[in-house]
C-alpha positions in Angstrom: -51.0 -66.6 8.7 -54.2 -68.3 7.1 -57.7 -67.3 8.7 -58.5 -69.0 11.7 -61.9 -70.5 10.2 -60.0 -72.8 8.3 -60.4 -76.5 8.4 -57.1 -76.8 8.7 -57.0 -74.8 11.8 -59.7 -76.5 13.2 -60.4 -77.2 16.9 -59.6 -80.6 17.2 -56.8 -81.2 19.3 -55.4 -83.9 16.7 -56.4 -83.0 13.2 -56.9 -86.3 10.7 -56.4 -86.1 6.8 -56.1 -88.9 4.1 -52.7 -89.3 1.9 -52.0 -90.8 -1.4 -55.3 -91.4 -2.4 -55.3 -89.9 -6.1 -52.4 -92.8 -6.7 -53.7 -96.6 -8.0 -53.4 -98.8 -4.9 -54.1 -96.1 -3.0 -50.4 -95.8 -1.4 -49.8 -99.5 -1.0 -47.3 -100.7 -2.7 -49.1 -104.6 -2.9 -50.7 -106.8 -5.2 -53.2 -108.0 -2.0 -56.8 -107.8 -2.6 -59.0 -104.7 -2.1 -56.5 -102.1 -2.6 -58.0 -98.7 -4.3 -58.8 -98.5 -8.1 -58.5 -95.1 -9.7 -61.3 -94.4 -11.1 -62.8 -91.0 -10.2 -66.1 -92.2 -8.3 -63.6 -94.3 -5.6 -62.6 -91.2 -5.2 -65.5 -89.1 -4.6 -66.8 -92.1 -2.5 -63.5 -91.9 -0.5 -62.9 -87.9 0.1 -67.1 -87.9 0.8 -66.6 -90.7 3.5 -63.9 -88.1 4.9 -65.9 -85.1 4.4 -68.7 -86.7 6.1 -66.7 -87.9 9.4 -65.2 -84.6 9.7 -61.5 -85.3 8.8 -59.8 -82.1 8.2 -57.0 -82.7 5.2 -57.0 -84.9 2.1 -52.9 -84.8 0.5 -52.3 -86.1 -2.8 -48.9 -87.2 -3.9 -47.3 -85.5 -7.0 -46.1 -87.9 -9.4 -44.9 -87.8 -13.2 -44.0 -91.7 -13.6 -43.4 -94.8 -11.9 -40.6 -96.4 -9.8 -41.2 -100.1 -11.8 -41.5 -103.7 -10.4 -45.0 -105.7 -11.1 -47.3 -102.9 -9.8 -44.9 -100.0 -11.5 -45.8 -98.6 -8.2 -47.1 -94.6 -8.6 -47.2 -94.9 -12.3 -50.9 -94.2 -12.5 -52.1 -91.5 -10.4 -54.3 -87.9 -10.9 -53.2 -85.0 -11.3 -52.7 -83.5 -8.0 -54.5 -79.9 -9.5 -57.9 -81.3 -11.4 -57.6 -83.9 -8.7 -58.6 -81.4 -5.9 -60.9 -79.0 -8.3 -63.0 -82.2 -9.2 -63.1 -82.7 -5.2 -63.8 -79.0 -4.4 -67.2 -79.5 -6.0 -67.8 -82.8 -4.7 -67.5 -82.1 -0.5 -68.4 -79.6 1.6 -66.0 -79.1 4.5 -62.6 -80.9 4.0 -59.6 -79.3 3.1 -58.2 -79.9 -0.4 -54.3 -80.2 -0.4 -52.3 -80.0 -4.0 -48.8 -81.4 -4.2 -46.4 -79.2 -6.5 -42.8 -80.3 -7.4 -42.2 -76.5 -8.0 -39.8 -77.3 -10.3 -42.3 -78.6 -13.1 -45.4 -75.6 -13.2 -44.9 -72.0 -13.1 -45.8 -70.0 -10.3 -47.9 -68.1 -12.0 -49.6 -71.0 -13.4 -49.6 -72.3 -10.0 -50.9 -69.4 -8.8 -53.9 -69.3 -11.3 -54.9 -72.5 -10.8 -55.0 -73.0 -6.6 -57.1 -69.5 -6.6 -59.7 -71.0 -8.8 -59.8 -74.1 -7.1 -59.9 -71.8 -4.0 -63.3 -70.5 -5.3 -65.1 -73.5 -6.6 -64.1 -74.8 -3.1 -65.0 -71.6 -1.1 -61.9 -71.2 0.4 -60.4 -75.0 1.0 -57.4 -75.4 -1.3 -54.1 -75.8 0.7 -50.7 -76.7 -1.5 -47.8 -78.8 -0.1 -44.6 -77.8 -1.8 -42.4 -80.3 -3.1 -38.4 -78.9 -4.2 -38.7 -82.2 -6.4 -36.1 -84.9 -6.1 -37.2 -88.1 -8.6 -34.2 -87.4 -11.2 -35.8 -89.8 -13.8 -39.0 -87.6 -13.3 -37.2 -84.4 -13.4 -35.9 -85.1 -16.5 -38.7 -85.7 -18.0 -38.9 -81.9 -18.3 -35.5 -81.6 -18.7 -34.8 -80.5 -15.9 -31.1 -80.9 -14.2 -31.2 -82.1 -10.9 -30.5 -79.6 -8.1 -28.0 -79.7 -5.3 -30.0 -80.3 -2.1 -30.1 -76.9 -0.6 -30.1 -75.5 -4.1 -33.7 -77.5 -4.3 -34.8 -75.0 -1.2 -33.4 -71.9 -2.8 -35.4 -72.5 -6.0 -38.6 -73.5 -3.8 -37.9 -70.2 -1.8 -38.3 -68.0 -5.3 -40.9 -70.2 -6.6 -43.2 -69.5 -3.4 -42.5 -65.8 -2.7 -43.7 -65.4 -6.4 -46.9 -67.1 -5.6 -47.3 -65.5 -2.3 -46.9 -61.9 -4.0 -49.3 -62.8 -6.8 -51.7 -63.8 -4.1 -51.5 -60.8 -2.2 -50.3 -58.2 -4.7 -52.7 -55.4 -5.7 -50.2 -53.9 -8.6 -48.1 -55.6 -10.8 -44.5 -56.3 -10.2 -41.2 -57.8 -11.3 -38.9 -60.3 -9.8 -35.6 -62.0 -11.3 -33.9 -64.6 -9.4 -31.8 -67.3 -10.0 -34.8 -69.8 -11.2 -37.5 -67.5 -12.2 -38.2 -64.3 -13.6 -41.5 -62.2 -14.0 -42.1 -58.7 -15.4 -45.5 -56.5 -14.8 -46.9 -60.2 -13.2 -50.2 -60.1 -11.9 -52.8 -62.6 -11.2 -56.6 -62.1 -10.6 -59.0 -62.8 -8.8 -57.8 -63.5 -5.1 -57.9 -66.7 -2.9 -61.0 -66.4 -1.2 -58.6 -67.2 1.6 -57.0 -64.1 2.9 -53.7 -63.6 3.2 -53.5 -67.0 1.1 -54.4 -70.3 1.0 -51.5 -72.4 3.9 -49.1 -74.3 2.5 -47.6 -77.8 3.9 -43.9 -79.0 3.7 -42.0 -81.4 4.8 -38.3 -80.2 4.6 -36.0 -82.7 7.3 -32.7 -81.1 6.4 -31.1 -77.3 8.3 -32.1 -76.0 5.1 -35.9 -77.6 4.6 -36.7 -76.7 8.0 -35.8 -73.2 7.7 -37.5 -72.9 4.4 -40.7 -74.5 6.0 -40.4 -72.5 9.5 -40.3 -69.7 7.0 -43.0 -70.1 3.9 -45.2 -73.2 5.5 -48.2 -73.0 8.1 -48.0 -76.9 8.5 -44.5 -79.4 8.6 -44.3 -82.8 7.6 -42.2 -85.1 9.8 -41.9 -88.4 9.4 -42.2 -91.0 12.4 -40.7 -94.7 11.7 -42.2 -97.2 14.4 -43.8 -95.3 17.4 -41.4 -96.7 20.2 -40.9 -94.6 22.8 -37.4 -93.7 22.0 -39.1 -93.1 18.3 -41.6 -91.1 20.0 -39.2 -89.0 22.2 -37.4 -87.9 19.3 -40.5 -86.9 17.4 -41.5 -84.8 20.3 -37.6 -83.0 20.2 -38.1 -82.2 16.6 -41.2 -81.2 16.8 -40.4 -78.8 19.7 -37.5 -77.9 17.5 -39.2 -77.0 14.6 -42.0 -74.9 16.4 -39.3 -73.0 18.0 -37.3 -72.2 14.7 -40.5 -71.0 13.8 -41.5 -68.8 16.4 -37.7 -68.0 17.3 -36.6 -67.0 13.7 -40.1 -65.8 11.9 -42.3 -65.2 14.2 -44.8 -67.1 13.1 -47.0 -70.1 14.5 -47.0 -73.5 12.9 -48.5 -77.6 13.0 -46.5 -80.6 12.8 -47.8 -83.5 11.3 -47.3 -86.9 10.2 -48.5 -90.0 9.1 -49.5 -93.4 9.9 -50.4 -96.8 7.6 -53.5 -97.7 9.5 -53.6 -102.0 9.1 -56.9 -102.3 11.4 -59.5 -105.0 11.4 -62.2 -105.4 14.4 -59.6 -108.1 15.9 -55.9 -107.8 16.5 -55.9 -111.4 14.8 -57.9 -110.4 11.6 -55.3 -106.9 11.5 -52.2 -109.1 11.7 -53.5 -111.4 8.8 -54.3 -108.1 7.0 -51.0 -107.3 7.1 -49.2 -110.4 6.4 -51.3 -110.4 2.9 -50.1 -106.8 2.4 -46.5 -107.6 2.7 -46.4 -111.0 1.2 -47.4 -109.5 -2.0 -45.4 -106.4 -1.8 -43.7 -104.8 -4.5 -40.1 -105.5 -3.2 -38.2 -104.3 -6.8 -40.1 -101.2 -6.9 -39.9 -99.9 -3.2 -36.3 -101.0 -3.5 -36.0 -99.0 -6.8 -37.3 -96.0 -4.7 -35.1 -96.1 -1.9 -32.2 -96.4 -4.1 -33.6 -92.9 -6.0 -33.6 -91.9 -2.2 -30.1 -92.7 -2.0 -31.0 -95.2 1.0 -28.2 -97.9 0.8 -29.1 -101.6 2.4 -25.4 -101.9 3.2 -25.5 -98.9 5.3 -28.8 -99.8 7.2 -27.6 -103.3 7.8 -30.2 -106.1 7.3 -33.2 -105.8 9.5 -33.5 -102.1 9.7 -33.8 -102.3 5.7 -36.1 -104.8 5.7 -38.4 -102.6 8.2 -37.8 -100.1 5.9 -38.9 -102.0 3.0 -42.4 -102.8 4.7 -42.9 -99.3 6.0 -42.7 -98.4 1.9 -44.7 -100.8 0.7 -47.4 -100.5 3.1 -46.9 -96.7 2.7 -44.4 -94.4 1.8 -42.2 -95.1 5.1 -44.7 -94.3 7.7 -45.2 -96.2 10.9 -47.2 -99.1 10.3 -49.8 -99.3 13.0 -51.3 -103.2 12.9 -54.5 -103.9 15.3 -58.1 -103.4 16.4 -59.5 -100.1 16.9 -58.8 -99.1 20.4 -54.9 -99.8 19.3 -55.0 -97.5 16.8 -56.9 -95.2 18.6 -54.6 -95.3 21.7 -51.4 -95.0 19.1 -52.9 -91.7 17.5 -53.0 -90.5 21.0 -49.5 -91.1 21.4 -48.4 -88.6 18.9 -50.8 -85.8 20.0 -48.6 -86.9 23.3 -45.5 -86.4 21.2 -46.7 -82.8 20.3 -47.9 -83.5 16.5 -51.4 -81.0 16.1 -52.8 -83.7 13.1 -51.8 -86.9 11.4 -52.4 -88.0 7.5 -53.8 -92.0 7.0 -53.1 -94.5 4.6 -54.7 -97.8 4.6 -54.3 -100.7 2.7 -58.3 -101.3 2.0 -59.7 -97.7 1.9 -63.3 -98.5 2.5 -62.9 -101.1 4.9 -60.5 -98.9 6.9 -62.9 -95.3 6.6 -65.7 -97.3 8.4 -63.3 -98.9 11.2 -62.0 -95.1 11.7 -65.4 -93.6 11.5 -67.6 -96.0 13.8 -65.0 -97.3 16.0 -61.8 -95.2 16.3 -63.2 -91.7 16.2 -65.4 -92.1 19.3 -62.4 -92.9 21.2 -60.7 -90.7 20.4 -63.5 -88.0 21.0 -63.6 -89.8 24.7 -60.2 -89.0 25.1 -60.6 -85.3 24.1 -58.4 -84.7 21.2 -61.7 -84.6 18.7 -65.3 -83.2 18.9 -68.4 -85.0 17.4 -69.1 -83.7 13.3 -72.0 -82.4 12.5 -71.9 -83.1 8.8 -73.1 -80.8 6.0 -76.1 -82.0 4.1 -75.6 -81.6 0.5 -78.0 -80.6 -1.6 
């Protein structure tokens, strides 16, 4: 279990967080206007403006190269690692995530590098595990690409590893099928005792048990917030908390995420988003999905066409299109649905952070699922 006083166990009812915002474009896969630049200070200005409104989570994506089309779309991104130790020093109070595709860095690399980050950050580093499934990227390393549940067996040795050098006060020795470590050790500690929590979001028999099992928050993913959508979510959900409990014994948080296309009118939101998906990146999302092994002859026509503009506007979440008491009321309806926090991607960061901050917060502070932030003053 991770300590209580963790943002990440926080006592808002719904927990917010930020997601892809180490990649160019900032998770929109779109040549529109306004998307994010990398370059460092957009992202200091971005994880402050969260730090400073009290969002809980900011979640990187892991990525090693691109999936093509005009905007070779997560080519150019940070390193998930330096990423979050550059941010450690740059906020106060928001949890710092890393992404790891386990198999491309040592656990006891790994484990070296999230406790130091731990202690520039006082004890705000959080790691989502990733089994890894871009072949191309995989390769890279050379790497051979796993059987699915194989993926989970590796990510199984490659976190109990990390746990024990976490926790471990004398050296020891594990050999597994994947990874094997004599006399390992690793000091100092996480300033977060047991450990820092870890996030994962395994869908399959075998991702969920691996997640009920190692993870202290699940990722599931939600497609377009109907009600039947939302009914399911709250099955899974129930599901997955169960396993948890049942199996474990242990206590965990759903969440999911949401590509936020707000403006101060419904009007100004819609035209937002019809700029987003005219100039989408159709060959790379479409490149992706393929990877994915997602066939358009299998979906039939429309629902691969919503699928297509659920990637490009971000990574296949919902995409929620109106003025702020929308979105506010549609975060509602998955703290109704059972989820304890929710990751954000939107297609203008800046524009979208002040909506969120001055108009979408208070509601949802009215409707009791946040309290107000008193921010830290930095010195």
């Amino acid at each position: 279990m991770i300590s209580d006083s963790s943002p990440s166990h926080a006592a808002n009812k719904l927990q917010l967080g930020l997601f892809a915002t180490n990649l160019e474009r900032g998770g929109t896969a779109s040549t529109m206007k306004g998307t994010l630049a990398l370059t460092w200070d957009d992202e200091v200005r971005i994880a402050r403006a969260a730090d400073q409104m009290g969002l809980e989570l900011l979640v990187p994506v892991a990525r090693w190269r691109g999936f093509g089309g005009v905007t070779d779309y997560a080519g150019s991104c940070y390193d998930t690692f330096c990423w979050a130790a550059g941010l450690a020093a740059a906020t106060e109070s928001i949890r710092l995530m890393t992404t790891c595709h386990v198999p491309t860095i040592h656990p006891l690399v790994a484990a070296k590098q999230l406790t130091t980050i731990d202690h520039i950050s006082h004890g705000r580093i959080g790691l989502n595990v990733v089994g890894g499934w871009f072949r191309p990227e995989l390769e890279m390393f050379g790497h051979a690409m796993l059987e699915h549940d194989r993926r989970y067996d590796l990510a199984e040795e490659w976190t109990k590893i990390l746990t024990q050098l976490w926790t471990s006060t004398e050296p020891f020795s594990y050999h597994g099928d994947f990874f094997s470590v004599n006399d390992a050790v690793s000091n100092p500690k996480p300033v977060q005792a047991p450990r820092p929590p870890i996030m994962n979001a395994g869908g399959s028999p075998r991702g969920q048990r691996f997640a009920a099992e190692y993870a202290d928050m699940v990722f599931l993913a939600l497609s377009d917030l109907s009600a039947e959508d939302l009914d399911g979510a709250r099955a899974k959900v129930e599901n997955y908390k169960g396993l948890a409990r049942r199996e474990f014994g242990r206590d965990i948080q759903a969440w999911t995420h949401m590509n936020i296309v707000c403006a101060e009118t419904t009007e100004e939101a819609q035209q937002l988003e019809r700029e987003m998906l005219s100039g989408g990146d159709v060959e790379a999302i479409t490149n992706m999905l393929k990877i994915m092994g997602v066939e358009s002859s299998v979906l039939g026509t429309q629902a691969w066409e919503g699928l297509i503009e659920r990637f490009i506007a971000g990574w296949g979440g919902a995409i929620v299109t109106g003025d702020p008491a929308y979105v506010a009321q549609r975060l509602r309806s998955i703290s109704e649905a059972g989820f304890d926090g929710c990751l954000l991607i939107f297609p203008q960061w800046d524009e979208g952070l002040k909506l969120l901050g001055d108009n979408v917060l208070p509601l949802l502070e009215d409707a009791g699922l946040r309290t107000p932030f008193a921010a830290a003053v930095r010195n």
